[in-house]
N, C-alpha and C positions, 0 to 999 in steps of 0.2 A: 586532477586527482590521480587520474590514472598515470603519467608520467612518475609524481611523487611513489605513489604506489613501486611501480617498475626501478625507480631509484632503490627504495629499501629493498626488495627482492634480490635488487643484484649486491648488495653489500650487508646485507645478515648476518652471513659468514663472519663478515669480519668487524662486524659495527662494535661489538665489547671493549675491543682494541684500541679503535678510532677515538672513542670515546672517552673521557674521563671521569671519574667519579667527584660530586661534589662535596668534598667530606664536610663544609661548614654546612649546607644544606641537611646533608646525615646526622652531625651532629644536632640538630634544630630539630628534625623528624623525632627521635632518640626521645631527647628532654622534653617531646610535646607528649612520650606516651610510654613513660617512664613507670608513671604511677594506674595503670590502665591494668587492668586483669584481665579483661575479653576487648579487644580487636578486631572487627569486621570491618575489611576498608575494599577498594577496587584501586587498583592502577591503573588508570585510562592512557593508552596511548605507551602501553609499558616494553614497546623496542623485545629487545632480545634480553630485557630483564637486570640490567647491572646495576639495580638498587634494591630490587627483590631478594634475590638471594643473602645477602648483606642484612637486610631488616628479619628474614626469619630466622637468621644465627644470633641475632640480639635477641627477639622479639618470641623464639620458641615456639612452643604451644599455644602463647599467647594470641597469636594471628592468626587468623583464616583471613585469605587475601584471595582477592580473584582479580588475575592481570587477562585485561583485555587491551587488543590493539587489532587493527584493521589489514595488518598485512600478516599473513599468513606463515610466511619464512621466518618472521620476527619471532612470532611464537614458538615457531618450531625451532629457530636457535634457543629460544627458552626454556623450553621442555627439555635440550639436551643441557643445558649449562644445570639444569636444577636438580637433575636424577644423577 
């Protein structure tokens, strides 16, 4: 764990990048909460956030979301990509 861990740490910075977005995935998320007026969800394991941000420009007001993940750097590229 701790290896993995020191893996994400060193590439945070840049893991948005690396990463691709799964837009059939987005789309699927999208049409499953389309029809929903209040959204309360978690993001388990949610990186540096590259689907977060995307679901609250759809999803508004509508979401109160809490992204949590275990490495520390991850979030804090989060906290910068969201503000």
């Amino acid at each position: 764990m701790r290896e993995t861990n020191h893996h994400f740490s060193r590439i945070a910075h840049k893991y948005r990048d690396l990463r691709t977005i799964d837009l059939a995935l987005l789309s699927i998320i999208k049409k499953k909460l389309e029809n929903l007026t209040e959204i309360e969800a978690a993001d388990v394991g949610c990186g540096a956030g590259r689907y977060d941000l995307i679901l609250f420009q759809y999803l508004r007001e509508r979401l109160s979301l809490n992204c949590i993940d275990c490495n520390g750097d991850m979030l804090n590229e989060l906290m910068k990509y969201s503000t």
